[in-house]
C-alpha positions as CSV (number, residue, x, y, z in Angstrom):
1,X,7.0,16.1,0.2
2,X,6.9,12.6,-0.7
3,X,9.7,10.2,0.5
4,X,10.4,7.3,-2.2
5,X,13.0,4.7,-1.2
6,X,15.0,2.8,-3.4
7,X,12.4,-0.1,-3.9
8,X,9.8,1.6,-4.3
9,X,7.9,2.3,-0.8
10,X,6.6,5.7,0.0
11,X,6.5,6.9,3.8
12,X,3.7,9.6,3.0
13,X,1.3,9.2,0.1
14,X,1.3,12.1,-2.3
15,X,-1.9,14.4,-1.3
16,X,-4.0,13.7,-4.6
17,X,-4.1,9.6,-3.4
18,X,-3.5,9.8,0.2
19,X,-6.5,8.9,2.4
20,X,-8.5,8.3,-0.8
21,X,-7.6,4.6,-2.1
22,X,-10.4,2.4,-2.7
23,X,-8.7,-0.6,-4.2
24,X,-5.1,-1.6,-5.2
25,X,-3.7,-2.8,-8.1
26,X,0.1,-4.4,-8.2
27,X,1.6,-4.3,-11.2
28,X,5.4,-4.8,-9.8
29,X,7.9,-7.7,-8.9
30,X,7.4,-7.1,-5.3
31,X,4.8,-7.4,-2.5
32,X,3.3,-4.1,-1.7
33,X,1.6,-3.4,1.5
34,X,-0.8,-1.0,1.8
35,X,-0.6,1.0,5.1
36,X,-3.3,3.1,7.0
37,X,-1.2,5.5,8.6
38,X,2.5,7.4,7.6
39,X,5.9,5.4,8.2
40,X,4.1,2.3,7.7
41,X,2.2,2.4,10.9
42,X,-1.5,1.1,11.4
43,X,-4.0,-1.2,10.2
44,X,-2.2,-2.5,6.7
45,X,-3.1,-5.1,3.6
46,X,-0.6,-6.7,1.8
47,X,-1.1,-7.3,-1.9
48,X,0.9,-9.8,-3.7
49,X,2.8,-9.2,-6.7
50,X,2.7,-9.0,-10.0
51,X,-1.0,-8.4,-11.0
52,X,-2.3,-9.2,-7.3
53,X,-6.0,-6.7,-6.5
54,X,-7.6,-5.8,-4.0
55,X,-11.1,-4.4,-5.4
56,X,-12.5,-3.2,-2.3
57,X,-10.4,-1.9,0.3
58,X,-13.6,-1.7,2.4
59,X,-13.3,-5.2,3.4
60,X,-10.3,-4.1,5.0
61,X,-11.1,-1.4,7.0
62,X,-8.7,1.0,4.4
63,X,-11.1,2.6,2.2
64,X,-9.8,6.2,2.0
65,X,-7.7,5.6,4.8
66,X,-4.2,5.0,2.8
67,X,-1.3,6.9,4.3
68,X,2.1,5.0,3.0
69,X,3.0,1.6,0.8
70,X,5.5,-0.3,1.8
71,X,7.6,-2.9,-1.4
72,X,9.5,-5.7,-0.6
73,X,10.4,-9.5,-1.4
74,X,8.5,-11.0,1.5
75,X,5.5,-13.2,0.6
76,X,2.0,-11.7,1.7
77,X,1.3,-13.9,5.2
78,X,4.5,-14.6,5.8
């Protein structure tokens, strides 16, 4: 069961993505980080809004590893 909040963010992946994301595209008003492991835990990438990519995930250390995505306002690196 998949566990969307209010803005967006997603605790545990839905099965058919989950552990298989290669690269990211952001296509919403908000920062979205990308995390390795459920609940937001673990290695993570955040990608900036509104058209932000990541191509490669690889780079990263996330390819096929994606467990949860966290939205919010703050700014990737801050």
């Amino acid at each position: 069961m998949t566990s969307d909040a209010v803005d967006g963010s997603v605790r545990h992946l839905p099965d058919y993505i989950r552990g298989n994301g290669s690269s990211v595209l952001n296509n919403s008003s908000r920062t979205a980080r990308i995390y390795q492991k459920d609940n937001y835990f673990g290695r993570h990438v955040c990608v900036r809004r509104e058209g932000g990519t990541i191509s490669d995930l690889r780079s990263y250390q996330l390819n096929d590893t994606t467990h949860s995505l966290r939205n919010n306002d703050t700014p990737c690196g801050a």
